[in-house]
N, C-alpha and C positions, 0 to 999 in steps of 0.2 A: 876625235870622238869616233867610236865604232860606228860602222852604217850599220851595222846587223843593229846593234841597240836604238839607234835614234831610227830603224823601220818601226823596230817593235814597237818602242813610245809612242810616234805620230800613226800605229795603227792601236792601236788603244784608245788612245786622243778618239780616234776617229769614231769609234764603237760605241763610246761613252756619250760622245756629243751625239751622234746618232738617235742612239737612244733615247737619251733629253728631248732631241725635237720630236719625236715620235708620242714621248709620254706629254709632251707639249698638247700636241694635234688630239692624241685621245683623251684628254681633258678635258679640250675642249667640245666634245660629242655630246657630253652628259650623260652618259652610259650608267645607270643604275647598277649598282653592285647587284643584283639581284635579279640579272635580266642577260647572262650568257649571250654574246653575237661571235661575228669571225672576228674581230678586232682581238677578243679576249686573248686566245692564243698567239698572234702576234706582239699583245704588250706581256704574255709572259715570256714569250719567246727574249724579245727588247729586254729587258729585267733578268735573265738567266745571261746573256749575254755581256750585259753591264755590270754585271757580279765580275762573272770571268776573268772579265780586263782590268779590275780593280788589283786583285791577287797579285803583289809583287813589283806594284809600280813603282815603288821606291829603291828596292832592290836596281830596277833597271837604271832608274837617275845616279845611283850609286855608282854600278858598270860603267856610266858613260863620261863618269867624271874623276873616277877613279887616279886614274894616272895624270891627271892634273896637278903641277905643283902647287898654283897658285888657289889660293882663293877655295880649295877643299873640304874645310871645314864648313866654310858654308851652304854648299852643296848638300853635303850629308844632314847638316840640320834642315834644311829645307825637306828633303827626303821623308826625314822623318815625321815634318808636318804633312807632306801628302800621305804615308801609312796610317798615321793617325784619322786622317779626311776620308779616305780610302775604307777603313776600316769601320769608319762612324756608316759613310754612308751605306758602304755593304750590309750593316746591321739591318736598317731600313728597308732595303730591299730585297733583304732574305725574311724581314715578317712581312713585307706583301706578298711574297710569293707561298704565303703559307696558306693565303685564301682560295676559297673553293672559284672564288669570283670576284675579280677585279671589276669595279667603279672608276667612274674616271673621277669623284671625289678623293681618293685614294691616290690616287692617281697626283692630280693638281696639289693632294699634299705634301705626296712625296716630292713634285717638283719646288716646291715650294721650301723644304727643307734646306733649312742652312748648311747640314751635311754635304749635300748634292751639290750645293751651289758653291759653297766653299770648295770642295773638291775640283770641280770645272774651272775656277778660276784658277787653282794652284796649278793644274797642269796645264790652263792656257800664259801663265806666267813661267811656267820651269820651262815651257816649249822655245817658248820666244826669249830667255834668256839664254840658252842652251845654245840655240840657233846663232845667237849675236856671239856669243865665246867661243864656238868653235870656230867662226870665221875670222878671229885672231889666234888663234891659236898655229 
C-alpha cells in the first residue's frame, strides 16, 4: 500500500471526524440561527473543510488497493459505497453552507443525518481494514 495514499486517507479521516465533533460541541450551544456569534465562522469554516475532504475518497481507496491481486474487486465496490456516502453527505453540507446563519439546530441535524454517519463509519471501516491487509500483504 502507497504511504503517500494511506497519509492522504487518515488525513481526511482526520478532517472529517474533526469536524463531526466540532459540529457535535456547537450543537450543543443552542445557537439560534438568527443570532451570529464567533463560533459561526468557525462551524463554516469545519463545513467548508469537510466538504474538501470528502472530493475523491474513493478514488484514493482505489490507488491504495489497486495493485492488489487478491480480493480487488471488493475493494472497488466498497469504494464506491463511500462516493456515493461521500457525495450524499456533501449534498447536505453544501445546503448549509448556503445559510446566511448557522443554528446549532441545523447543526445537530445535520449530525444527525444518516449521510454523515453512514459516511464516518465507512471510512472508519475501510481504515481499519486497509490497515489489517496491508500488514499481510
Amino acid at each position: 500500500m502507497s504511504t503517500t495514499s494511506q497519509d492522504a486517507l487518515s488525513k481526511r479521516i482526520d478532517t472529517i471526524e474533526e469536524a463531526y465533533e466540532f459540529f457535535l460541541a456547537y450543537a450543543s450551544q443552542g445557537m439560534p440561527s438568527d443570532h451570529p456569534s464567533a463560533s459561526s465562522s468557525q462551524i463554516r469554516h469545519h463545513l467548508q473543510r469537510c466538504d474538501e475532504a470528502l472530493t475523491g475518497l474513493s478514488d484514493i481507496v482505489v490507488a491504495m488497493t489497486n495493485g492488489w491481486n487478491r480480493d480487488g474487486g471488493f475493494y472497488r465496490a466498497f469504494a464506491a459505497v463511500i462516493e456515493r456516502d461521500a457525495r450524499d453527505a456533501s449534498a447536505a453540507i453544501q445546503m448549509v453552507l448556503t445559510l446566511t446563519s448557522i443554528g446549532s439546530q441545523v447543526i445537530d441535524n445535520l449530525n444527525a443525518s444518516i449521510h454523515l454517519r453512514a459516511l464516518l463509519t465507512d471510512l472508519f471501516l475501510i481504515d481499519e481494514v486497509l490497515k489489517t491487509a496491508s500488514s499481510r500483504t
